[in-house]
Steps between C-alpha positions, in 0.01 A plus 500: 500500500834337447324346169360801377804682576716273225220496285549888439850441440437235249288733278734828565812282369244347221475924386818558534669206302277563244594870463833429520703533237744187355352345760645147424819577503418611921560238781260425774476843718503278822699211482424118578733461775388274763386636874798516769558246737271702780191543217206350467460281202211665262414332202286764250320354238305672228179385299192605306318191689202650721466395852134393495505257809715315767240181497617277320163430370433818363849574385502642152671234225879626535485637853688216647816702569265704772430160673818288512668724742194429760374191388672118439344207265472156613740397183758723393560537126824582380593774208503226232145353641662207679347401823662527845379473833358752658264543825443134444830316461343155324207451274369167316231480271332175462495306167172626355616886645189492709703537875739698580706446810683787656767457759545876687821681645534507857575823723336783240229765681299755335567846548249544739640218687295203423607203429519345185409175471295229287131698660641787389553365136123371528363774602685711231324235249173512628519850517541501113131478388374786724797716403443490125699609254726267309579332786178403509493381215835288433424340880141400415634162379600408841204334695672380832791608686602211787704615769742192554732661779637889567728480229331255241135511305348377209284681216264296306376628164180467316682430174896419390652813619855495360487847478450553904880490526487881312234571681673447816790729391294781425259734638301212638823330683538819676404439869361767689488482881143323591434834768523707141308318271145673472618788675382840341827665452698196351536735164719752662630338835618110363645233739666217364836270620753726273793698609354844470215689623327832359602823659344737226257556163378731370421596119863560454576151555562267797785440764600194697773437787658168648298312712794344780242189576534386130612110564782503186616902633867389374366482126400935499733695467259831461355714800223663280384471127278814333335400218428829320168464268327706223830559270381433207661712269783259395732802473456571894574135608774496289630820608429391867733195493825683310519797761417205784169653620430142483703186501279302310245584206368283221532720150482454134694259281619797237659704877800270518719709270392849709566329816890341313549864428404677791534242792772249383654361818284613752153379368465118372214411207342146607330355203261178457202352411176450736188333377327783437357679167352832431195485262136592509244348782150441383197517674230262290234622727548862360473613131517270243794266643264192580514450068828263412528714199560816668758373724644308193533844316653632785721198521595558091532898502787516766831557333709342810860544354393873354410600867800255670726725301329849474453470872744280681820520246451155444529436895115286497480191360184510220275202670121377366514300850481590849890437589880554325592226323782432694232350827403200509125525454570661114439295140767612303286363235195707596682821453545428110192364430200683275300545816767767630599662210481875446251540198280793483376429163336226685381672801268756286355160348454348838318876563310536231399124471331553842349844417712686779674732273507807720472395801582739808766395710587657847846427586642600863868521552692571792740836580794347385674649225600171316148378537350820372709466190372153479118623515603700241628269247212226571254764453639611153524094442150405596360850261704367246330171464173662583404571855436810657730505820502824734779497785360597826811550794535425858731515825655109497306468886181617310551232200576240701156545695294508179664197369414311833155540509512458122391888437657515157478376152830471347860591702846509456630256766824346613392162539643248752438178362668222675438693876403283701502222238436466119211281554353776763536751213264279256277447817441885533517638122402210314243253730090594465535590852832685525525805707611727230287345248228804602295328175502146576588453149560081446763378341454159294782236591704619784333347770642168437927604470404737793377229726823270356711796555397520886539125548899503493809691590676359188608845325528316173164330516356788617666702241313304288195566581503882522629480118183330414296763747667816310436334137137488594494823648682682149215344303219667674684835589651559821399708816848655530675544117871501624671749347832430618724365753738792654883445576475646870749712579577626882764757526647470877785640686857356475523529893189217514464159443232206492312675230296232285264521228282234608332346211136399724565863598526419823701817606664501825764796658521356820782269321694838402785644682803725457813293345719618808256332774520170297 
């Protein structure tokens, strides 16, 4: 009730901002002062994410921020990527990263008061297959798991497995107590190591509270997070955070100068860069993607900086790869080549060459404003060149479904492409057998810088070899055409700190807390 409660406030204030007049020129209505001494410490966050599932396995793409109050990883991975030690402590991966050696903390429980401990890791890894999911997928390299001691095992892989580090510090690293795992409410009632517990969902969002048997309890500095879902009207979030409905709330790039207007010392603008990108997800087993030169088309018809600016005021960085340039895993080189350049001239050539002039499209498209502007302009793009796209709309939970079970033929999609690891991301978009290639469509000469990729930790070397996977993919036509990268913005209280913009988006409030407690 509590949740539904603040929802109906967030909307009212939504109606009334937008009614009111001179409106920027009004302060927040409520203030962003920080609870008294006696108060609980509530952190409010607002997002047009959906909720679709507290398993880790079945979370949706970018619901991690829903699991990393309940749930720990066995490596931790820092806002700039870097790894740190998590659940385990120590890790070593052999010379031909084929074993991995994990050395545990000591004195951590699960929530339900069992023990965690190097069976529990096993048991969380042999779990992974019957589970499914991605998790079933990115641990399906691991053939063995050798308990040495209590606080020490050893994974064997079928294949260099470089990449198992990510894995480990994602979704798949998230250990669930062994009493849970199989259990048929582990959607909605999730028990992991971390320092809070769920209290409350419902379709207004989700609340959490402090759990006092968390083994680092000094580090919170919270009693209870809400995580408010379904805003996504970018107006309402951003409304939300400047009257301090919520604390937190991730809005557009081109809302910094309402927020500097309206908000100036009591409301901060975070900005950075994530390896993410918004463009258009293709299904090849649907319509006629499975043809290089319709995907090529698509690829040529896109005008990137037209939509970057129309759209974002500039604030997304016009990509033809998967990532901004400024990560690692990006070709400068790549970026300015023919293969990525915006040409629709070309595109009806590539069309008509193949005799798919007129082809219907069906593009779906989230709720969210921004992204329903964006369906917009690639539709007009795509008819320009000579396709026949129709936009068809849905609730973000309902979207996200279709996409996993690879219901759809074309989508606008934020795309996390280095989550858990850039080599995972080839592995599942790009490899014959990849979970979201729903077509099984082949591509010619990645298999080899793939397999060198996973065979070394070296960023550089393995830097290398994703340039050489991405020029191969921009000659045949890619699965997801990047459109471009977005400067992130999260608007936040000035009363809070520890507020990141994690570029493996590997959001995590439990690291917030009000300035005064610090």
């Amino acid at each position: 009730m509590r949740l539904s409660r603040t929802l109906t406030r967030l909307t009212a204030v939504a109606a009334a901002v937008v009614l009111a007049a001179g409106m920027t020129a009004c302060g927040p209505t409520d203030g962003t002062a920080a609870p008294g001494d006696d108060e609980p410490r509530v952190l409010r966050v607002g997002t047009s994410a959906a909720l679709t599932s507290l398993d880790p396995a079945r979370s949706a793409a970018f619901g991690v921020a829903f699991l990393t109050p309940v749930y720990e990883t066995l490596i931790l991975r820092d806002a700039e990527g870097l790894l740190e030690p998590g659940l385990a402590t120590e890790w070593t991966l052999n010379d031909d990263a084929t074993q991995l050696e994990l050395t545990l903390r000591e004195g951590v429980e699960f929530q339900d008061g069992e023990v965690f401990d190097a069976e529990a890791v096993k048991a969380n890894i042999e779990a992974a297959a019957d589970r499914g999911g991605q998790i079933a997928t990115q641990l399906s390299v691991v053939t063995q798991v050798d308990v040495v001691d209590d606080h020490a095992l050893t994974l064997t892989m079928s294949r260099p497995a470089a990449d198992i580090l990510g894995v480990l510090a994602s979704e798949a690293g998230m250990m669930i107590s062994p009493a849970a795992l199989g259990a048929d409410d582990i959607e909605t009632n999730p028990v992991g190591t971390g320092p809070f517990t769920v209290v409350e969902q419902n379709q207004s969002g989700i609340s959490y509270e402090a759990w006092d048997g968390y083994w680092n309890a000094e580090r919170i500095k919270l009693d209870r997070i809400e995580i408010l879902t379904g805003l996504d009207d970018d107006q309402v979030r951003l409304n939300a955070v400047l009257t301090d409905e919520v604390q937190v709330a991730q809005t557009r790039y081109s809302a910094i100068e309402e927020q500097e207007q309206r908000a100036p010392d009591t409301v901060v603008s975070l900005t950075g860069n994530r390896a993410t990108v918004v463009g258009i997800m293709l299904n090849t087993a649907e319509g006629e993607w499975a043809n290089p030169a319709m995907r090529l088309a698509a690829q040529h018809a896109i005008d990137r900086q037209g939509i970057s600016d129309a759209l974002y005021d500039g604030g997304c960085e016009p990509v033809a790869q998967p990532y901004p340039t400024s990560y690692w895993a990006s070709d400068p080189a790549l970026e300015s080549s023919d293969d990525a350049a915006y040409d629709p001239d070309l595109a009806r050539e590539l069309l008509s060459d193949a005799g798919l002039t007129g082809t219907p499209v069906t593009l779906y498209v989230g709720a969210a404003t921004l992204y329903q502007n964006m369906a917009a302009a690639v539709q007009q793009q795509l008819n320009d060149v000579g396709m026949d796209v129709t936009v068809e709309s849905f609730d973000t939970a309902t979207l996200a479904d279709l996409r996993a079970s690879g219901s759809f033929e074309a989508s606008i999609a934020l795309v996390n492409s280095a989550r858990p690891d850039p080599a995972q991301f080839v592995q599942q978009f790009y490899a014959s057998d990849g979970v979201f290639n729903y077509g099984k469509y082949a591509y010619e000469g990645i298999d080899e810088p793939l397999a060198a990729m996973n065979s070394t930790a070296d960023q550089e070397q393995r830097a290398a070899s994703m340039h050489e996977i991405m020029a191969r993919v921009l000659e045949q036509g890619p699965l997801i055409i990047p459109i471009c990268a977005p400067t992130d913005v999260v608007m936040h209280s000035a009363a809070i700190s520890g507020v990141t913009i994690p570029v493996n988006y590997d959001n995590d409030w439990t690291y917030v807390y009000y300035t005064e407690d610090e």
